[in-house]
C-alpha positions in Angstrom: 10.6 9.3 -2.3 12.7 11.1 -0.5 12.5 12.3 3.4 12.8 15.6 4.9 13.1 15.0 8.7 12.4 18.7 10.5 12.7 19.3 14.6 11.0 22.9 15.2 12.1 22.5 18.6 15.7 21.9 18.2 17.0 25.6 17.0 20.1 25.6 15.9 20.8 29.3 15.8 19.9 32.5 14.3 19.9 33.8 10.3 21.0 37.0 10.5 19.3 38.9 8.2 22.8 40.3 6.6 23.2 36.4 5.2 21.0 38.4 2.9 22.6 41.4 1.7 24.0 42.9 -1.0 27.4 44.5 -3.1 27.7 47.7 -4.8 30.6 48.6 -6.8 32.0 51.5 -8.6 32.2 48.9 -12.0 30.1 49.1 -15.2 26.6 49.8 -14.8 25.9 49.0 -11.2 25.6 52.2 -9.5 25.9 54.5 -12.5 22.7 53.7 -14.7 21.7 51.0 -12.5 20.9 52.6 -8.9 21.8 56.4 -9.2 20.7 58.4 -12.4 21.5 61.6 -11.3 18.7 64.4 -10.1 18.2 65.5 -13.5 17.7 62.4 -15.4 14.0 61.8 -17.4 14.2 58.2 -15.5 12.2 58.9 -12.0 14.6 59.4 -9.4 14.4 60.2 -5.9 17.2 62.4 -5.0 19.5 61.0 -8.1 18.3 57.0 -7.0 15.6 55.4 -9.7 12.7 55.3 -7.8 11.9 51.4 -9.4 15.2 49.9 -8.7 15.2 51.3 -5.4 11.0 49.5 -4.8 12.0 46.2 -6.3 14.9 45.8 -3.7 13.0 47.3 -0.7 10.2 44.5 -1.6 13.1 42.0 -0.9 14.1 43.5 2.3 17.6 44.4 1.4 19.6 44.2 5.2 23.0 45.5 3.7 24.4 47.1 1.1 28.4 46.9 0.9 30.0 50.3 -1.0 32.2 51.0 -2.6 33.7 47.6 -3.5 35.7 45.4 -4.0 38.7 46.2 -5.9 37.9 49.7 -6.6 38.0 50.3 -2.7 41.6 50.1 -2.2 42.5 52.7 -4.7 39.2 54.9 -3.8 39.9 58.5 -1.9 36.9 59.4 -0.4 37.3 62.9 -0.1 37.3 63.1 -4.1 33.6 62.1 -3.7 32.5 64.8 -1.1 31.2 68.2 -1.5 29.8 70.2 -4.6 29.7 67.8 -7.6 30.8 70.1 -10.1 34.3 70.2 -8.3 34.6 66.9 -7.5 38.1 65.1 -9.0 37.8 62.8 -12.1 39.4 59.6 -12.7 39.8 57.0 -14.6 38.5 53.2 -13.4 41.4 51.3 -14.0 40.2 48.4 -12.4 36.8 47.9 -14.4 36.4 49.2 -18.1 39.0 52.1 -18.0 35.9 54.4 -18.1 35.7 58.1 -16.2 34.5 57.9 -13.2 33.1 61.7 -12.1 32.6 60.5 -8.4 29.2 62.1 -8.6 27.8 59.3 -6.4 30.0 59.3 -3.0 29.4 59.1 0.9 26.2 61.8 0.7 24.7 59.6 -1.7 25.4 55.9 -0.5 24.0 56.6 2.9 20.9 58.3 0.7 20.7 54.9 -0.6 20.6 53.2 2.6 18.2 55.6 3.6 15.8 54.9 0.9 16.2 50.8 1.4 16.2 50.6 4.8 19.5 48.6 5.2 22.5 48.5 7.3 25.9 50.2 5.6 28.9 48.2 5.0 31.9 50.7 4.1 34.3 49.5 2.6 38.1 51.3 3.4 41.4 51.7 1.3 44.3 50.2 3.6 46.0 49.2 0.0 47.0 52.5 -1.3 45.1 54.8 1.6 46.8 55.9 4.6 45.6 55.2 8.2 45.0 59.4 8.6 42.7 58.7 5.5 41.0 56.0 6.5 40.3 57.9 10.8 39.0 60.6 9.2 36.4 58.7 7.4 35.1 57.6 10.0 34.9 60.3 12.0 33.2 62.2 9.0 31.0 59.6 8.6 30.0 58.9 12.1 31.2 61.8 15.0 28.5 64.3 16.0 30.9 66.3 18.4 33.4 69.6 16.7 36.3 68.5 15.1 37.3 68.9 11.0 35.8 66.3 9.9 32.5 66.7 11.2 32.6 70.2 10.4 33.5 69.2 6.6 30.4 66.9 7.0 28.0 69.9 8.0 29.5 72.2 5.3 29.0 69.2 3.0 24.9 69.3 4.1 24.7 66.5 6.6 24.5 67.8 10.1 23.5 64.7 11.8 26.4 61.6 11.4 25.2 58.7 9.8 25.2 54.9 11.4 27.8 53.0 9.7 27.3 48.8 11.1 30.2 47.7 9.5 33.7 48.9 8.0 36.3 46.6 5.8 39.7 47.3 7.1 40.5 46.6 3.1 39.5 44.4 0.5 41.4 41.5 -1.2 45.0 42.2 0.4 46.1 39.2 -1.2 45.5 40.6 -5.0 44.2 43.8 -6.4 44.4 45.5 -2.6 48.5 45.4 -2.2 49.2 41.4 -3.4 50.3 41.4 0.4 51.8 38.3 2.6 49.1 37.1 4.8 51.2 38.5 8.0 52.1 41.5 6.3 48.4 42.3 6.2 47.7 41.3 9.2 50.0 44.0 10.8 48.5 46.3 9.1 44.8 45.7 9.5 46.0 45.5 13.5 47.5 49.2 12.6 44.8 50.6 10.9 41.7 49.2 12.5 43.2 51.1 15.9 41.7 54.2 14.2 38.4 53.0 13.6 37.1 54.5 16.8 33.5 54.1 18.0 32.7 57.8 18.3 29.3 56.4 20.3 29.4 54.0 22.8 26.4 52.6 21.9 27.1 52.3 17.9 29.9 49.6 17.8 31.4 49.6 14.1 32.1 46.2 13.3 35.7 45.6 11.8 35.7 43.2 9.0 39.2 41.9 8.4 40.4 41.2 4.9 40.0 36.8 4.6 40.8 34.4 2.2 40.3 34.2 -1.2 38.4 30.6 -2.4 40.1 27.4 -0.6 43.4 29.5 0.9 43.3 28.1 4.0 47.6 29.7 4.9 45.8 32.9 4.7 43.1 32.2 7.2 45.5 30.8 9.5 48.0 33.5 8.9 46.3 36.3 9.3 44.4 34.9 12.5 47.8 34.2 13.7 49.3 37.4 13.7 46.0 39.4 14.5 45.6 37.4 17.5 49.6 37.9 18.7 50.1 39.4 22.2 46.2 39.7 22.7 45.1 38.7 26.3 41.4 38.9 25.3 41.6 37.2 22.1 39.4 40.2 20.1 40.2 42.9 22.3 37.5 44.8 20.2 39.4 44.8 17.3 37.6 42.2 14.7 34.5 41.4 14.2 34.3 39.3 11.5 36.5 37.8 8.8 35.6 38.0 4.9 35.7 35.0 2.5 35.6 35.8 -1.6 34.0 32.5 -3.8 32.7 32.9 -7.7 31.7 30.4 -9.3 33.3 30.2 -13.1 32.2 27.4 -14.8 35.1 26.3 -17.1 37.5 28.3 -14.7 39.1 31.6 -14.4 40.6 32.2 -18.0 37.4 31.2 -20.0 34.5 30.7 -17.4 31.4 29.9 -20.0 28.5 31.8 -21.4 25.5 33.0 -19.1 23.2 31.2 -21.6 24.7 29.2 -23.8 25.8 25.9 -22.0 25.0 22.1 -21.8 23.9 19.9 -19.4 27.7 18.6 -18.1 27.9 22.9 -17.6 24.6 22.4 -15.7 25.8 20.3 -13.4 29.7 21.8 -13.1 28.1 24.9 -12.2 26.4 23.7 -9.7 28.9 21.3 -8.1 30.5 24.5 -7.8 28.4 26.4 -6.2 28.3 23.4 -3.5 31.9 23.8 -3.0 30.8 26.9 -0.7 29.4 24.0 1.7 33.1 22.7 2.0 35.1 26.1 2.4 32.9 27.3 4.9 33.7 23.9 6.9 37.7 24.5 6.6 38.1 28.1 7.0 35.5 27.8 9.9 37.8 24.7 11.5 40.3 27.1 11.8 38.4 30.2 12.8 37.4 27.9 15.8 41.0 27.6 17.0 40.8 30.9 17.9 37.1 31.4 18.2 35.6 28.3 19.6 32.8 30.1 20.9 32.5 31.5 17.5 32.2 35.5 17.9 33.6 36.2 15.1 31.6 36.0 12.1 32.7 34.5 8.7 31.9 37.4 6.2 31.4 35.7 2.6 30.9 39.5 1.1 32.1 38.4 -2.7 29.8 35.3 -4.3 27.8 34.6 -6.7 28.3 33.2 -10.7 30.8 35.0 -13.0 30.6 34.4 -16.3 31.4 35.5 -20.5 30.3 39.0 -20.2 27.1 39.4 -22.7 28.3 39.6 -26.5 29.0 43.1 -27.9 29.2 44.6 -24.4 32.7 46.2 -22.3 34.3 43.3 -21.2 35.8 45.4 -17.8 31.6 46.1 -16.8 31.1 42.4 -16.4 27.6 42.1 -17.8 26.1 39.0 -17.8 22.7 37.6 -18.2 20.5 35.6 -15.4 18.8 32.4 -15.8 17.1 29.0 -13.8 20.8 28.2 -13.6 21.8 31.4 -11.1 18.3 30.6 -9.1 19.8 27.3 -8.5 22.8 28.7 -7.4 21.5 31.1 -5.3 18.9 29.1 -3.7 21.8 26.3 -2.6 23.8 29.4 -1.3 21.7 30.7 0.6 20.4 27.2 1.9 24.1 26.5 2.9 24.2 30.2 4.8 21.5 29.4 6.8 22.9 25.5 7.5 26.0 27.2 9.1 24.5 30.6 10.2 26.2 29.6 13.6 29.5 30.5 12.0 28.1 32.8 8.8 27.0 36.1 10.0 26.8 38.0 6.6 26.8 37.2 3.3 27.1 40.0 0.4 26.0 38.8 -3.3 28.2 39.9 -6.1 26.4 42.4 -7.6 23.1 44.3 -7.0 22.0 45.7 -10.3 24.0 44.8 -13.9 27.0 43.0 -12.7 27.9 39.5 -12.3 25.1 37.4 -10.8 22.8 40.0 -10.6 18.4 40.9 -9.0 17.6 43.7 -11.6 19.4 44.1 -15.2 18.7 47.5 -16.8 18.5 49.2 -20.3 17.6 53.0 -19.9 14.2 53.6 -18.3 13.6 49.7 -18.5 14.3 47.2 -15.5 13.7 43.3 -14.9 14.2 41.3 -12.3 16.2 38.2 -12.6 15.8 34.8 -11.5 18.3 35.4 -9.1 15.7 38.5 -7.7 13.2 35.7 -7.1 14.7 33.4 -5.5 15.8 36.5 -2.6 12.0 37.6 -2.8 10.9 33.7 -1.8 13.9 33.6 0.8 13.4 36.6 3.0 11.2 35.1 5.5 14.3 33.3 6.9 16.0 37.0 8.0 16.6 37.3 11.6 14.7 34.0 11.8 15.4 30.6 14.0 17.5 28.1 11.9 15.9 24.6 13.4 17.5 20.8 13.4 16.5 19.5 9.5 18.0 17.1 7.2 16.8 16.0 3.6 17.6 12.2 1.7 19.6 13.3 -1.0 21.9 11.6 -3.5 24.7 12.9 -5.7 24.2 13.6 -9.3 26.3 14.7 -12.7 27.4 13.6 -15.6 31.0 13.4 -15.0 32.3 12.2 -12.0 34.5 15.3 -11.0 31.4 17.4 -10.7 28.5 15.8 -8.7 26.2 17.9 -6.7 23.0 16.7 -4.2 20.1 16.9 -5.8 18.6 18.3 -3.1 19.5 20.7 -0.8 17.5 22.1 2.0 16.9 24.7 5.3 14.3 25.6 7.3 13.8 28.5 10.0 11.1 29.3 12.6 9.8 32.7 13.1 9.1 34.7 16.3 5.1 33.2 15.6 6.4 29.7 15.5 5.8 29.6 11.6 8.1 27.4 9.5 9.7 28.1 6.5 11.1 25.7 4.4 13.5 25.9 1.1 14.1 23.2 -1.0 16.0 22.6 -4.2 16.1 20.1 -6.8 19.5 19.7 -9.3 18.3 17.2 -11.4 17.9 18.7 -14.8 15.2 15.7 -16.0 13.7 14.7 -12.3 11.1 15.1 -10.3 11.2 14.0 -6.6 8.6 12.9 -4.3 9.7 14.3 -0.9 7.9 13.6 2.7 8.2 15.9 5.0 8.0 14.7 8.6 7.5 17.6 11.2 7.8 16.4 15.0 6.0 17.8 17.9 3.1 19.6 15.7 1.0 19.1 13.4 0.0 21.2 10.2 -3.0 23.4 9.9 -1.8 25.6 6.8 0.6 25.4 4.2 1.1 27.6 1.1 4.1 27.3 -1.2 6.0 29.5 -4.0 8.2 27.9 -7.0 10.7 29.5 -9.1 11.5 26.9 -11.9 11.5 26.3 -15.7 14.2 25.0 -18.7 17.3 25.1 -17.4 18.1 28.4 -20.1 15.1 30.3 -19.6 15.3 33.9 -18.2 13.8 37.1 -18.2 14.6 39.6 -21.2 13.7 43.0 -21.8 11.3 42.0 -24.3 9.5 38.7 -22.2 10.5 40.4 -18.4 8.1 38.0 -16.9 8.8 34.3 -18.4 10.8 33.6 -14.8 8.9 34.6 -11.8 7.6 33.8 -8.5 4.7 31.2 -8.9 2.2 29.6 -6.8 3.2 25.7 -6.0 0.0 23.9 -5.5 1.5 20.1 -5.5 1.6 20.1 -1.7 -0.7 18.0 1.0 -1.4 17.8 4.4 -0.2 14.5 6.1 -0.6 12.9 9.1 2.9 13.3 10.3 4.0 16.5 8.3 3.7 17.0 4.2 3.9 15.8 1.0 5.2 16.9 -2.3 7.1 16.3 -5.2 9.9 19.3 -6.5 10.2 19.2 -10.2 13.2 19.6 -11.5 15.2 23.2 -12.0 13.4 24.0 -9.0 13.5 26.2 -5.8 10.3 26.2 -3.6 9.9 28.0 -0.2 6.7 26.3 1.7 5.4 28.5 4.8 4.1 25.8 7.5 1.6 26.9 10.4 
């Protein structure tokens, strides 16, 4: 059996609900098909959004929404996506699928989108092939309210009143597809450019991501936090707010990475030995953060994660389709159990991608839409937003096939609401395994509990034709004790247990 120790009185810190969010891009069928149909489309659509996309992420309280990528952001010109729509410019995607893209859905429609979800917007800007005049005006198109050309465009455009815009990327992957930069070459710049990211209200700060490493590039992290942080008495002299971090997880690496649903055990566990490795990057990047930021203000930004696979057989291989099984609920649920563990340093989190991309909540096929494993593991996690991470630790031990690739078999967080509940997450690994685990709560004892599993065969998923063979169920297998709880996890399991 193994222990799960909790201390609802020792809080750690909070979970910002952006651990949580989301990633948009301009690739395959995200955005077109996926999210925005157009105002004339048969599929029901409020103002050009499908109406069930847009209910099924609402329902899992979506706190951010990151636009317009990725890759695609450093060559994207925002003004080609402004005003009427039958005059906007085309182009061709050369990033993802070399498909036209009619920049039908631009700066009007993303913040529609955030409109309709409720969620914080996370702009994305071009510093690798964009201009710092490009990049000002944005922002003051986006967010003055005063008279000045941009804001005038915005009013002629049919927005009178300037949108809230949380966040702003001063670029995205500067090390690769955003200018293959040095790390202080791009630090210069970022400096440069995030000067004209102005806070046209004092009190609506825009909070300046800066363009971090990519996987385990630790010269980058310290490079870039080198230079940025030259010459500055006050160490952030309001000029960064946070620093991203890009992790996938392939499972046979870069050049082959695996199929989404056709793969072994040894895959099982390589994938998710993997997906651990977030645990350890988030420890180095943040040991050096904390040379500069020992107080840690500045918040580690892991806006790119999630699994990247094969895409799906017969399918554009630049659209990066791929299919969601117990597998990427594993995954997700370790992820997001690791988030929470270092929330103290991890302030958002943006998976990669929302709809039909990579490790994706909803896959669509015309009017149809499922939700994915991946979906139902968010849904069972959302009660730890803006929540109380408290002192917990679980008995685990190391499992895998081949030595290279073990993982915990269970991982674990828990987080107190502002009504003193407790919610727990735990996951179990092991492909052929149950565990026993007792849960030992000090300073209270239990009144209620109610639980929620997602779990099955490691390949099962939802299809078009069986949408509900992976969903959220009710986990009975759970018992009041003297000193806290008692259950036992099966195995390809997530479970979220609500404790008052």
């Amino acid at each position: 059996m193994a222990k799960l120790v909790i201390n609802p009185e020792k809080k750690r810190s909070k979970i910002h609900k952006e651990i949580y969010g989301h990633f948009s891009e301009h690739l395959g069928r995200c955005i077109y098909e996926g999210i925005y149909v157009g105002e004339n489309s048969p599929i029901p659509n409020k103002n050009g959004m499908r109406v069930d996309v847009v209910e099924a992420l609402k329902k899992i309280k979506v706190p951010v929404l990151r636009w317009p990528g990725g890759c695609f952001a450093d060559e994207y010109h925002w003004m080609d996506g402004v005003g009427p729509k039958e005059t906007r410019k085309k182009m061709i995607n050369t990033h993802w699928g070399g498909v036209v893209e009619d920049n039908s859905f631009g700066t009007h429609e993303y913040f529609e989108l955030c409109e309709q979800l409720g969620c914080e917007a996370y702009v994305n800007g071009n510093l690798g092939s964009g201009t710092v005049r490009e990049m000002s005006e944005w922002v003051e198109y986006m967010t003055f309210e005063g008279i000045s050309p941009m804001a005038d465009l915005r009013r002629k455009n049919g927005r009178e009143k300037p949108w809230k815009v949380k966040y702003f990327g001063v670029g995205n992957e500067n090390w690769g597809c955003g200018g293959n930069m040095n790390p202080d070459y791009y630090a210069n710049e970022y400096r440069r450019y995030q000067t004209y990211v102005r806070d046209y209200k004092k009190d609506q700060h825009i909070n300046k991501i800066c363009c971090g490493p990519n996987v385990d590039d630790y010269e980058w992290t310290s490079e870039v936090l080198k230079t940025c942080f030259h010459h500055c008495e006050d160490k952030f002299h309001g000029f960064m707010d946070g620093l991203s971090l890009h992790y996938y997880v392939f499972p046979e690496g870069w050049d082959i990475k695996g199929s989404a649903t056709d793969f072994d055990d040894k895959v099982w566990y390589k994938t998710l030995s993997k997906a651990y490795f977030m645990d350890e990057l988030i420890r180095n990047h943040g040991a050096i953060m904390d040379q500069y930021d020992p107080d840690k203000k500045l918040g580690m930004i892991v806006d790119e994660w999630g699994t990247w696979y094969t895409v799906e057989p017969g399918t554009n291989e630049g659209f990066l389709y791929q299919q969601n099984t117990i597998r990427d609920a594993l995954v997700a649920g370790m992820t997001l159990n690791i988030f929470n563990k270092h929330s103290d340093r991890v302030k958002m989190a943006n998976l990669a991608q929302m709809v039909n991309v990579l490790q994706s909540v909803i896959l669509t096929d015309g009017a149809d839409m499922i939700l994915t494993p991946t979906y139902h593991v968010f849904d069972m996690y959302k009660d730890h937003q803006d929540a109380m991470l408290v002192e917990s630790s679980i008995e685990s031990e190391y499992i895998g096939l081949e030595q290279e690739y073990q993982v915990p078999d269970l991982t674990e967080s828990v987080s107190v609401s502002e009504d003193g509940t407790l919610h727990i997450t735990v996951t179990n690994a092991s492909l052929d395994r149950a565990i026993p685990v007792e849960a030992v709560i000090s300073g209270r004892s239990v009144s209620e509990v109610c639980a929620e599993i997602v779990s099955g065969e490691m390949h099962q998923m939802n299809t078009f034709e069986n949408p509900d063979n992976v969903q959220v169920r009710t986990f009975a297998d759970v018992q009041i004790t003297e000193s806290g709880l008692s259950f036992t996890i099966p195995s390809c399991a997530v479970v979220h247990l609500t404790v008052r």
